[in-house]
RODREN-502685 format. One record per residue (C-alpha): x, y, z. Coordinates in Angstrom, 1 decimal, decimal comma, padded with zeros to 4 digits. Example, Ala and Ser with C-alpha at 12.3 -4.5 7.8 and 13.67 -1.06 7.14 Angstrom:
// residues 2
<rec><px>012,3</px><py>-004,5</py><pz>007,8</pz></rec>
<rec><px>013,7</px><py>-001,1</py><pz>007,1</pz></rec>
//
This chain:
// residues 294
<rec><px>000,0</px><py>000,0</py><pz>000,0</pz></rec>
<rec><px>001,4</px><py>003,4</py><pz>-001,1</pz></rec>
<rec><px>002,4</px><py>006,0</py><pz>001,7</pz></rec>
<rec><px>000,2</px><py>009,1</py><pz>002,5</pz></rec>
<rec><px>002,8</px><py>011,5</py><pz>000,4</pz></rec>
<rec><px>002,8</px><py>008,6</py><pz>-002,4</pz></rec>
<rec><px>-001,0</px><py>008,6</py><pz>-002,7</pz></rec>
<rec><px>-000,8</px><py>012,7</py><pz>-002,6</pz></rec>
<rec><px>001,4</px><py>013,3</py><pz>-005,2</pz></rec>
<rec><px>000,1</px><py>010,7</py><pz>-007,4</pz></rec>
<rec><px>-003,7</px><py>012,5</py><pz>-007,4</pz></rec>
<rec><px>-002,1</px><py>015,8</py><pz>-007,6</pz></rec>
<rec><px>000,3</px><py>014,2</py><pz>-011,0</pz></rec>
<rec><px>-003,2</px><py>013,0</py><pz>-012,3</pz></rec>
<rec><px>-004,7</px><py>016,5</py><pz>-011,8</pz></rec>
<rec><px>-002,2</px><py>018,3</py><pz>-013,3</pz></rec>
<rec><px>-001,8</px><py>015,6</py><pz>-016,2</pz></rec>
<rec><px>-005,6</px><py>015,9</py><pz>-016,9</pz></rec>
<rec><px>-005,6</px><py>019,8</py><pz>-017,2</pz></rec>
<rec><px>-002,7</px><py>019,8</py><pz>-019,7</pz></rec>
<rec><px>-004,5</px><py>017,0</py><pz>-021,9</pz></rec>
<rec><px>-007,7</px><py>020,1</py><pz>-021,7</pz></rec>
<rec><px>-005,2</px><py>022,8</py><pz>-022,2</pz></rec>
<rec><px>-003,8</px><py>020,8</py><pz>-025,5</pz></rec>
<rec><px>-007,2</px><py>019,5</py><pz>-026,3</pz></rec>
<rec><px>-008,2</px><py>023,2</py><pz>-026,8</pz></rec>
<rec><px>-004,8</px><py>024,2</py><pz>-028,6</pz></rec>
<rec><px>-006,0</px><py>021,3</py><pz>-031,1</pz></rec>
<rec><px>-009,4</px><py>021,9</py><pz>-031,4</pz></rec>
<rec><px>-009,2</px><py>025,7</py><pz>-032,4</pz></rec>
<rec><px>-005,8</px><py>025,1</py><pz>-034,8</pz></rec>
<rec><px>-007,6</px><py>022,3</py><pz>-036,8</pz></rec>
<rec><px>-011,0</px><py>024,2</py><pz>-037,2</pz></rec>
<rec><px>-008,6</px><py>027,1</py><pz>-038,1</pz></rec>
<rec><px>-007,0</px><py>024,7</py><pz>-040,7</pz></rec>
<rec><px>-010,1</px><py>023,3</py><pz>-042,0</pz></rec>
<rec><px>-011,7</px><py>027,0</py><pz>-042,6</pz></rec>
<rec><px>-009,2</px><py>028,5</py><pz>-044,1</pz></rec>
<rec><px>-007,6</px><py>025,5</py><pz>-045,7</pz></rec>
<rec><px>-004,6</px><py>026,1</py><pz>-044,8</pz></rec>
<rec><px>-002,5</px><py>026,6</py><pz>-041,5</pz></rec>
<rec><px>000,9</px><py>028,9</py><pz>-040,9</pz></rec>
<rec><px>004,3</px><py>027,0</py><pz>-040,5</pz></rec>
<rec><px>004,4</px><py>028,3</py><pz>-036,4</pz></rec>
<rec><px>001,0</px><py>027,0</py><pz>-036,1</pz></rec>
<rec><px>001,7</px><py>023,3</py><pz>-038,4</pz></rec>
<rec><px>004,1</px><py>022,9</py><pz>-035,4</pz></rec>
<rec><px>002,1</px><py>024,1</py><pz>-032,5</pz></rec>
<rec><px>-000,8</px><py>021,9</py><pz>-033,5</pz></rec>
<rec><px>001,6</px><py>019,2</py><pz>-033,8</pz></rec>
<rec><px>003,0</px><py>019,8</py><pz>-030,3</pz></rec>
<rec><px>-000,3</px><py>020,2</py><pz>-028,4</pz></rec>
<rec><px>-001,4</px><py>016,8</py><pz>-030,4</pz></rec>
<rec><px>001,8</px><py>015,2</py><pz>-029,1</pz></rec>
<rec><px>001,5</px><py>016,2</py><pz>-025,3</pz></rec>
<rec><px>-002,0</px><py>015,5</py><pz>-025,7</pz></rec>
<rec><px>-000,4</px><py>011,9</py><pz>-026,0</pz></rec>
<rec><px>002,0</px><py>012,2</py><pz>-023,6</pz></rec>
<rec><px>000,1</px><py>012,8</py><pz>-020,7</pz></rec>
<rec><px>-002,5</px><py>010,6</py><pz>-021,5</pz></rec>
<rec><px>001,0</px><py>007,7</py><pz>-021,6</pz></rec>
<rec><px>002,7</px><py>008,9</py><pz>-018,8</pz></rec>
<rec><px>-000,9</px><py>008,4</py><pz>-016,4</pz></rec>
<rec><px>-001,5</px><py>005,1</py><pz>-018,1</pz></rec>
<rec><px>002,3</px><py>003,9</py><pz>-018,0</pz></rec>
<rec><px>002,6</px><py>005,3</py><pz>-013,8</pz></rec>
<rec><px>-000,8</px><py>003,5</py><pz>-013,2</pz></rec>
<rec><px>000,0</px><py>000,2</py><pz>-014,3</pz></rec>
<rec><px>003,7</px><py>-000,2</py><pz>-013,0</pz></rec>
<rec><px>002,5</px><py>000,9</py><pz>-009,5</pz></rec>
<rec><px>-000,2</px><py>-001,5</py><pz>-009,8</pz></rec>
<rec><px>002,2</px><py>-004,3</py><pz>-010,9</pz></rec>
<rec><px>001,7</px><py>-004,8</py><pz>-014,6</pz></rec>
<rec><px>005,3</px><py>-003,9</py><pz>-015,5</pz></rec>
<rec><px>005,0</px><py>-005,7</py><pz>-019,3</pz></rec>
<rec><px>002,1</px><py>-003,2</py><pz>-020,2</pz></rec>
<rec><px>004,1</px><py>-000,5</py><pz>-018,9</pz></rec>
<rec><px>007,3</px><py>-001,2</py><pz>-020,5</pz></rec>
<rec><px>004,9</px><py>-001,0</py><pz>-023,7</pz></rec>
<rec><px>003,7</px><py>002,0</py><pz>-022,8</pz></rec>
<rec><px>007,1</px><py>003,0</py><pz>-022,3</pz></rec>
<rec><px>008,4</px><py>002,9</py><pz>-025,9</pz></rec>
<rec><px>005,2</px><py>005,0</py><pz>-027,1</pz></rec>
<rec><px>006,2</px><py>007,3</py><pz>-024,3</pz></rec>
<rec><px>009,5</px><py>007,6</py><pz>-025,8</pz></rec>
<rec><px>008,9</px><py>008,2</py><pz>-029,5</pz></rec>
<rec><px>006,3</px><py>010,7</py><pz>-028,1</pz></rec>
<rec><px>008,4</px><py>012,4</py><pz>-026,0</pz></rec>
<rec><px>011,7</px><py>012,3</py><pz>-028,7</pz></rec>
<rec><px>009,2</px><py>013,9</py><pz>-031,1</pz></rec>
<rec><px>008,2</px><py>016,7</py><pz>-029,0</pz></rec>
<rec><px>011,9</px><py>018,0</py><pz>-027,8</pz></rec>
<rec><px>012,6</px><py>017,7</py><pz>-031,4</pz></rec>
<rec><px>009,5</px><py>019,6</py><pz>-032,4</pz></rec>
<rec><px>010,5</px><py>021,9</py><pz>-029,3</pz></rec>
<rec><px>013,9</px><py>022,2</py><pz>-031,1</pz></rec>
<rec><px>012,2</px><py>023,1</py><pz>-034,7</pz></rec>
<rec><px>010,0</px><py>025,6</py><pz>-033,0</pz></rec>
<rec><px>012,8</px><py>027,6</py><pz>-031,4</pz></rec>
<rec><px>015,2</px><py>027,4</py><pz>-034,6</pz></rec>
<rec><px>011,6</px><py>029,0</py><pz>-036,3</pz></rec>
<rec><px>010,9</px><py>031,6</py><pz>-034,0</pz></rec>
<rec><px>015,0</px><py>032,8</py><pz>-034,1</pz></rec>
<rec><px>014,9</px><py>032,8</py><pz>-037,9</pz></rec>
<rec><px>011,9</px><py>034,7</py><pz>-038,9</pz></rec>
<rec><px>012,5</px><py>037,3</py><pz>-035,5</pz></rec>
<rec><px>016,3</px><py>038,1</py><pz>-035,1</pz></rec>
<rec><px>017,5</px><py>040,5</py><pz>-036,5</pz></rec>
<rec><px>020,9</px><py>039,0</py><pz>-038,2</pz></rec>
<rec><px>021,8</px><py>040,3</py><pz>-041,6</pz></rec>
<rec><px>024,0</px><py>037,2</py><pz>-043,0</pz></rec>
<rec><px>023,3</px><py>035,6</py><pz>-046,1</pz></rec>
<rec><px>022,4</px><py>032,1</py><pz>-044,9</pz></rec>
<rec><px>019,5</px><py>033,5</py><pz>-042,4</pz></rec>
<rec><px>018,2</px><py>035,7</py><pz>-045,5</pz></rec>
<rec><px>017,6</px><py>032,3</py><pz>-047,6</pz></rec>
<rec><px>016,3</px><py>030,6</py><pz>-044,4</pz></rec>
<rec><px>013,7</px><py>033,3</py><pz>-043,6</pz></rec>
<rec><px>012,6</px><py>032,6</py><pz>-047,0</pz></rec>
<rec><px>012,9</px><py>028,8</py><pz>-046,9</pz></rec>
<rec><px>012,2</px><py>027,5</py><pz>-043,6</pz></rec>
<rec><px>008,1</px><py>028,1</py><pz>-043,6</pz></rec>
<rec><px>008,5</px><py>025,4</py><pz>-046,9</pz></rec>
<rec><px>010,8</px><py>023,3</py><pz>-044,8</pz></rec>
<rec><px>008,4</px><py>022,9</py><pz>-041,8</pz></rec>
<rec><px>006,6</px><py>019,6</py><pz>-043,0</pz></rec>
<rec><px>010,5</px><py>018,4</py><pz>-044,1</pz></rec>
<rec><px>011,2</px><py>019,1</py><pz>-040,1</pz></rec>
<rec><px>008,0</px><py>017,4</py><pz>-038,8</pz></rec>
<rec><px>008,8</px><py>014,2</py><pz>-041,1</pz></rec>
<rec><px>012,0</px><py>014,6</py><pz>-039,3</pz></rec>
<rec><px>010,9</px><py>014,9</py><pz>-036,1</pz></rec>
<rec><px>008,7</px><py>011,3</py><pz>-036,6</pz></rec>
<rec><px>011,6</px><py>009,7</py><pz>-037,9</pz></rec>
<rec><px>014,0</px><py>010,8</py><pz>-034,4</pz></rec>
<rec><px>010,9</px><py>009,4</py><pz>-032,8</pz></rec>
<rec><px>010,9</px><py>006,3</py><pz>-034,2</pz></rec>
<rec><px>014,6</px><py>005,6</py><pz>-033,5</pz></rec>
<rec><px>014,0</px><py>006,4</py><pz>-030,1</pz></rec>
<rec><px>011,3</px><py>003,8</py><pz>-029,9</pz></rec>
<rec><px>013,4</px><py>001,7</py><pz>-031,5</pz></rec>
<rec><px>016,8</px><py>001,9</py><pz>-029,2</pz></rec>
<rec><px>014,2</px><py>001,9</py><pz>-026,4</pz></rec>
<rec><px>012,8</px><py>-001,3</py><pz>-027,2</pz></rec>
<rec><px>016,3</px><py>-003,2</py><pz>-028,2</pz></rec>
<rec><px>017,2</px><py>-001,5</py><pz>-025,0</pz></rec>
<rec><px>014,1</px><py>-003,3</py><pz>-023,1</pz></rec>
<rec><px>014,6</px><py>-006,8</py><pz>-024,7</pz></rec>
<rec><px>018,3</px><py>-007,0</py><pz>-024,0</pz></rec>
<rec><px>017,4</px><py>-006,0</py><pz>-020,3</pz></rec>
<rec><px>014,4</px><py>-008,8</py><pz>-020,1</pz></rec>
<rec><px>017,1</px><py>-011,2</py><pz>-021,5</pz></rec>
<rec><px>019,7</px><py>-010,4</py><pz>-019,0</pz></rec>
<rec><px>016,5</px><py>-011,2</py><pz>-016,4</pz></rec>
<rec><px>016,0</px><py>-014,1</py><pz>-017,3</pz></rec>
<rec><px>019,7</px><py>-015,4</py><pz>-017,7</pz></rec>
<rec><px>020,3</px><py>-014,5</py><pz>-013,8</pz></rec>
<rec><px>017,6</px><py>-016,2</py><pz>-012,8</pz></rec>
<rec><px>018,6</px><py>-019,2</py><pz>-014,4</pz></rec>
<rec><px>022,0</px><py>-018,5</py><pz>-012,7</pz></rec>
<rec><px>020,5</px><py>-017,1</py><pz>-009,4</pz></rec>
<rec><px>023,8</px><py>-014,5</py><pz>-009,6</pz></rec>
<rec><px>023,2</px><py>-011,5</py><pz>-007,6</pz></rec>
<rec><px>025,9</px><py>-009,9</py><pz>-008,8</pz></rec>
<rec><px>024,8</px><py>-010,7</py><pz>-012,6</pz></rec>
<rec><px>021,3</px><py>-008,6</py><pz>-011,6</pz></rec>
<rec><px>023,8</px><py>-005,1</py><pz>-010,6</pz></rec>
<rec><px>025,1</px><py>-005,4</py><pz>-014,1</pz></rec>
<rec><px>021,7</px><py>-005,6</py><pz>-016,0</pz></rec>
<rec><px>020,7</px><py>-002,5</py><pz>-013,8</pz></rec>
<rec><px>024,1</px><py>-000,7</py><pz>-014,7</pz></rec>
<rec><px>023,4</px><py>-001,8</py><pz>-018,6</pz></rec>
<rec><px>020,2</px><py>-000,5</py><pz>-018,5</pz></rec>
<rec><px>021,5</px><py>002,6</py><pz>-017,2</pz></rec>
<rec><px>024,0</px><py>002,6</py><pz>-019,5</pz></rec>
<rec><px>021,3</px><py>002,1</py><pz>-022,5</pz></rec>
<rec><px>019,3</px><py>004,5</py><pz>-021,4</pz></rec>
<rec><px>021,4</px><py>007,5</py><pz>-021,0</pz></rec>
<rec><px>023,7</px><py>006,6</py><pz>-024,4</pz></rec>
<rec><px>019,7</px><py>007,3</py><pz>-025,2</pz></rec>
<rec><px>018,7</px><py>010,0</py><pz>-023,8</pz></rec>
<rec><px>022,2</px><py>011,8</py><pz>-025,2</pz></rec>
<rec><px>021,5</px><py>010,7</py><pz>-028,5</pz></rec>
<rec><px>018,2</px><py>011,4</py><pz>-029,3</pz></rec>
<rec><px>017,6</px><py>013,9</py><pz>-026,1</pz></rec>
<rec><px>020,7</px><py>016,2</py><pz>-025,3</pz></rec>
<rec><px>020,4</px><py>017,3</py><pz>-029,6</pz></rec>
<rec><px>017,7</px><py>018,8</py><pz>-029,7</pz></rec>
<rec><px>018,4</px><py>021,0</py><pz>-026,3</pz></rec>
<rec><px>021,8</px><py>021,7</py><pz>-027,9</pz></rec>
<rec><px>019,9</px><py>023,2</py><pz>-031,0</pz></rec>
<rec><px>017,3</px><py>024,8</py><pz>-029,2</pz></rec>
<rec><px>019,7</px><py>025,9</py><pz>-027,0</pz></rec>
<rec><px>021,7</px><py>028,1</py><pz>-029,7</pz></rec>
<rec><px>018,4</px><py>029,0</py><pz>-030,8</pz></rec>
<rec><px>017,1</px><py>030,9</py><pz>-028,1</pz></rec>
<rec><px>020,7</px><py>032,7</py><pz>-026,8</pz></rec>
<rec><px>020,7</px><py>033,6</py><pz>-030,4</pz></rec>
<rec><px>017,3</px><py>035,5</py><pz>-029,9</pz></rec>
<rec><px>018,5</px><py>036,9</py><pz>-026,7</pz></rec>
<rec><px>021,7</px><py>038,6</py><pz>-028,6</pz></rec>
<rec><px>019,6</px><py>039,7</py><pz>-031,5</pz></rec>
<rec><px>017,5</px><py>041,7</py><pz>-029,1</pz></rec>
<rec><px>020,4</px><py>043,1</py><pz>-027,4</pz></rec>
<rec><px>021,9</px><py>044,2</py><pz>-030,5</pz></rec>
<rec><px>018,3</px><py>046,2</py><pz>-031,4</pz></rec>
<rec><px>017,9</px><py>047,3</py><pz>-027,9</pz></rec>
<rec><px>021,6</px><py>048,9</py><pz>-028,5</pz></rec>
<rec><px>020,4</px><py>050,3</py><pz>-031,7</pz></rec>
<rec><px>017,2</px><py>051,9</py><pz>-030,6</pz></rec>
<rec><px>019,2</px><py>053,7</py><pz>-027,7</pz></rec>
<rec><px>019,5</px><py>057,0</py><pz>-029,7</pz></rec>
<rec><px>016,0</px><py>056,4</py><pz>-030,8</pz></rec>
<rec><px>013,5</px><py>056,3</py><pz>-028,2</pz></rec>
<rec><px>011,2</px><py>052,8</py><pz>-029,1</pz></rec>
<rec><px>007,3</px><py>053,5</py><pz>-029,0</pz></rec>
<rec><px>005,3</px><py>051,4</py><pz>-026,9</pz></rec>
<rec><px>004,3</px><py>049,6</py><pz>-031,3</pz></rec>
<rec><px>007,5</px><py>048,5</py><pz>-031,4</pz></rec>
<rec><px>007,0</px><py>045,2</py><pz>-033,4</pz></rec>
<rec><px>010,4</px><py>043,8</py><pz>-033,4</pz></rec>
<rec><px>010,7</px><py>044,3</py><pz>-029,6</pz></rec>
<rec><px>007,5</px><py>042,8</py><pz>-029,0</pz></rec>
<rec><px>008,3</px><py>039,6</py><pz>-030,9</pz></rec>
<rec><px>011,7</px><py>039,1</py><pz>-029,1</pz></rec>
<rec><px>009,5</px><py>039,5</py><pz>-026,0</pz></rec>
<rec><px>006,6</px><py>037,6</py><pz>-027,0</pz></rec>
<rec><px>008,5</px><py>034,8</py><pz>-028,6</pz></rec>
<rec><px>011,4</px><py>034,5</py><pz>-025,4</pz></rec>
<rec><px>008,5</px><py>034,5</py><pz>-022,4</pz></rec>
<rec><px>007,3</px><py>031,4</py><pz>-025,0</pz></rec>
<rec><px>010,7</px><py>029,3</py><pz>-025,2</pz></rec>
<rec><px>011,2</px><py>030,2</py><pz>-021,6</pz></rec>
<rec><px>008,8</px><py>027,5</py><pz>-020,1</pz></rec>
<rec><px>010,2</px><py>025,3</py><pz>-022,8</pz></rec>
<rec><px>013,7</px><py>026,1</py><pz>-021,2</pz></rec>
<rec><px>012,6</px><py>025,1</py><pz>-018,1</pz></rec>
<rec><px>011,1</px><py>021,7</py><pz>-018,7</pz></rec>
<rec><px>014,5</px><py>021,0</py><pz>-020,6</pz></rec>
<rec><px>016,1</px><py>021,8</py><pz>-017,2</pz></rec>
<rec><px>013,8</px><py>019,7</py><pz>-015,3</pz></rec>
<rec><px>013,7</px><py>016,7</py><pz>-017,9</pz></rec>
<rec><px>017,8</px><py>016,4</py><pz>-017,4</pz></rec>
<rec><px>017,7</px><py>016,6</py><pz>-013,9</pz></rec>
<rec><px>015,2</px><py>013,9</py><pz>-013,6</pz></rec>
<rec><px>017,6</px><py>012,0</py><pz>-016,0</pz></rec>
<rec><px>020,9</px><py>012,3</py><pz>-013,6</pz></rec>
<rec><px>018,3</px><py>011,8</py><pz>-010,6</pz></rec>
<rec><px>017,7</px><py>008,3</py><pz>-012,1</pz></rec>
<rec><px>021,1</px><py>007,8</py><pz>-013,5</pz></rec>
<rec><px>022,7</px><py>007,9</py><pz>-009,6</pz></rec>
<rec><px>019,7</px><py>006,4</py><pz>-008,0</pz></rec>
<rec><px>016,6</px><py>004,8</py><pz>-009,2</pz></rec>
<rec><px>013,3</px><py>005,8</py><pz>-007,3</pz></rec>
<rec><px>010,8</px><py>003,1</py><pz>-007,2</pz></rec>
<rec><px>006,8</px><py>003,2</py><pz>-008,0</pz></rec>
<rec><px>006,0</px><py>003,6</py><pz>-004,0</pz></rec>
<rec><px>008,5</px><py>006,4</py><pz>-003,4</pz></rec>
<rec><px>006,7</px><py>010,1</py><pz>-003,0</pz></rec>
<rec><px>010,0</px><py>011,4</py><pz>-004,2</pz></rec>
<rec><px>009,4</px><py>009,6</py><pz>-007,9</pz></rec>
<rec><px>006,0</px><py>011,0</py><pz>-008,2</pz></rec>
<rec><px>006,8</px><py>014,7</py><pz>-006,8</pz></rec>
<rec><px>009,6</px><py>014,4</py><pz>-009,8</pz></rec>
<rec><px>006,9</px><py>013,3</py><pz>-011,9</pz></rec>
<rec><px>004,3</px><py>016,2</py><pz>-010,6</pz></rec>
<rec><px>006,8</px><py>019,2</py><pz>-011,0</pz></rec>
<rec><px>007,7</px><py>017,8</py><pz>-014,8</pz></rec>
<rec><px>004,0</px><py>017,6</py><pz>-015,9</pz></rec>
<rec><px>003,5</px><py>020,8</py><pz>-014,4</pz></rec>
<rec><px>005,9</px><py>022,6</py><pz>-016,1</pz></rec>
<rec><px>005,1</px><py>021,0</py><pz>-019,6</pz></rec>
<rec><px>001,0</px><py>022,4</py><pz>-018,4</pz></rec>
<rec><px>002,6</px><py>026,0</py><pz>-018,1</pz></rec>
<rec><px>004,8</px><py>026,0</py><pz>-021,5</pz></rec>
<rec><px>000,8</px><py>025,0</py><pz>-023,0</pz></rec>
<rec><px>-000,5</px><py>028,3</py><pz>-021,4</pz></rec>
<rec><px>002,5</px><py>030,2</py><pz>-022,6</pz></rec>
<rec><px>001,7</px><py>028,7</py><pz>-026,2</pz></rec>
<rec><px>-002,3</px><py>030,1</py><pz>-025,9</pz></rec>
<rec><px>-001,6</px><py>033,5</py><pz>-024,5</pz></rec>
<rec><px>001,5</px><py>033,9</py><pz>-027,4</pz></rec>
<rec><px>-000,8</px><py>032,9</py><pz>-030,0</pz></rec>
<rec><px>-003,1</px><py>035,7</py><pz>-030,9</pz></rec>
<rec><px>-005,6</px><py>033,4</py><pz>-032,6</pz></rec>
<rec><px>-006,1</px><py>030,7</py><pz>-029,8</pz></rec>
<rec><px>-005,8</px><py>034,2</py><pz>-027,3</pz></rec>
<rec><px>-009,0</px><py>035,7</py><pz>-029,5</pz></rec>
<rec><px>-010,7</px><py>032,5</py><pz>-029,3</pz></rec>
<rec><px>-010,3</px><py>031,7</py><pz>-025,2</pz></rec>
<rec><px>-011,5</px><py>035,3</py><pz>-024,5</pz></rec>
<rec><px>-014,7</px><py>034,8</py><pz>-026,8</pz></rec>
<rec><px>-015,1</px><py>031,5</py><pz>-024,8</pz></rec>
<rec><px>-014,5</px><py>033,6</py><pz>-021,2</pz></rec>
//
């Protein structure tokens, strides 16, 4: 029977879970009538829709695969698992895309290459989702060999009864899973990353150049260095969060029953449920729509 704290944090990673699948739900809902009235959609908003469709997903994995391993059915869960990881490979790539979009078509760099990008990269958007799939489907795939290799490994120690053998298939799944997570994981951040210090420099450097000229309260390029850095900022932090969870459980593995896995788990989620507010409140059209709503 789970402790007071467990039980606690597990309703409140429900709670929180179930609000972001609403908050995404919404995000969804008002992008794809958007699409199918206008018959078309804008590159930012091919990827938004594609990220709230994702951590729709997500959450609606990560209750289902925390359920059933605290219950005890470990196999579904480790099936659950590999969805959970192309899901969540596709959305830090899609994070990734998102950023590198926002920096080209805001910042204010005048270099050849970014000229041909802000031209090209609203064509290369369904290129970068395609992409994205593709990272996520590796993932799955390393997961699962990952998974199997581990089972194996099981089953050979018990035939052996070797204690010692059952440290080195916790070490190899360790092992697996960061080689993983830097692969497929620590990429993306790297590119998103770049993306957003580049975004911070570029509004610098207009900041410096509208010293002598004293910036109305209109001006555009200001606002969408703002608009588009309180945005990546959430998205910032989950990366933070997501990497420390990843050393957590690299130096010491927290079982089902522990309140300290599921308050990692709460604080996660609930930082993935802001970065879905951020994304309403920076878009104007899903802003229009919730106050029409409210």
């Amino acid at each position: 029977m789970p402790s007071t704290p467990t039980l606690i944090f597990m309703t409140i990673f429900c709670l929180v879970s179930l609000a972001s699948m609403l908050q995404n739900g919404f995000l969804i809902v008002v992008l794809v009538r958007e699409w199918t009235r206008n018959r078309a959609l804008s590159a930012a908003d091919m990827i938004v829709v594609s990220l709230a469709s994702s951590r729709f997903c997500l959450h609606g994995l990560a209750i289902l695969n925390n359920l059933l391993a605290s219950f005890g059915f470990c196999q579904q869960a480790n099936l659950l698992g590999i969805l959970w990881d192309f899901t969540n490979t596709f959305i830090l790539w899609l994070t990734a895309w998102l950023a590198i979009f926002y920096c080209v078509k805001i910042s204010s760099f005048s270099h050849r290459a970014l000229f041909w990008l802000k031209w090209r990269i609203s064509q290369l958007v369904p290129r970068l989702l395609l992409s994205s799939v593709i990272m996520g489907g590796l993932s799955a795939v390393i997961s699962a060999t990952g998974n199997i290799l581990a089972l194996q490994m099981i089953v050979s120690q018990g035939s052996l009864g070797n204690c010692t053998f059952g440290h080195m298939t916790l070490d190899f799944y360790r092992y697996c899973y960061l080689s993983h997570a830097v692969l497929m994981w620590l990429t993306p951040f790297f590119l998103f990353l770049v993306s957003i210090l580049s975004l911070m420099f570029s509004l610098y450097r207009h900041m410096g150049k509208m010293r002598d000229h004293r910036p109305g309260p209109g001006d555009f390029r200001v606002q969408a260095h703002t608009m588009a850095l309180k945005s990546l900022t959430f998205f910032f932090i989950f990366y933070i969060l997501f990497f420390l969870s990843l050393i957590i459980f690299a130096t010491k593995v927290k079982t089902m029953q522990s309140h300290w896995y599921w308050a990692r788990e709460v604080i996660i989620y609930m930082s993935i449920s802001l970065n879905s507010i951020m994304l309403v409140f920076s878009n104007p059209k899903l802003r229009k729509t919730l106050k029409m709503r409210f």
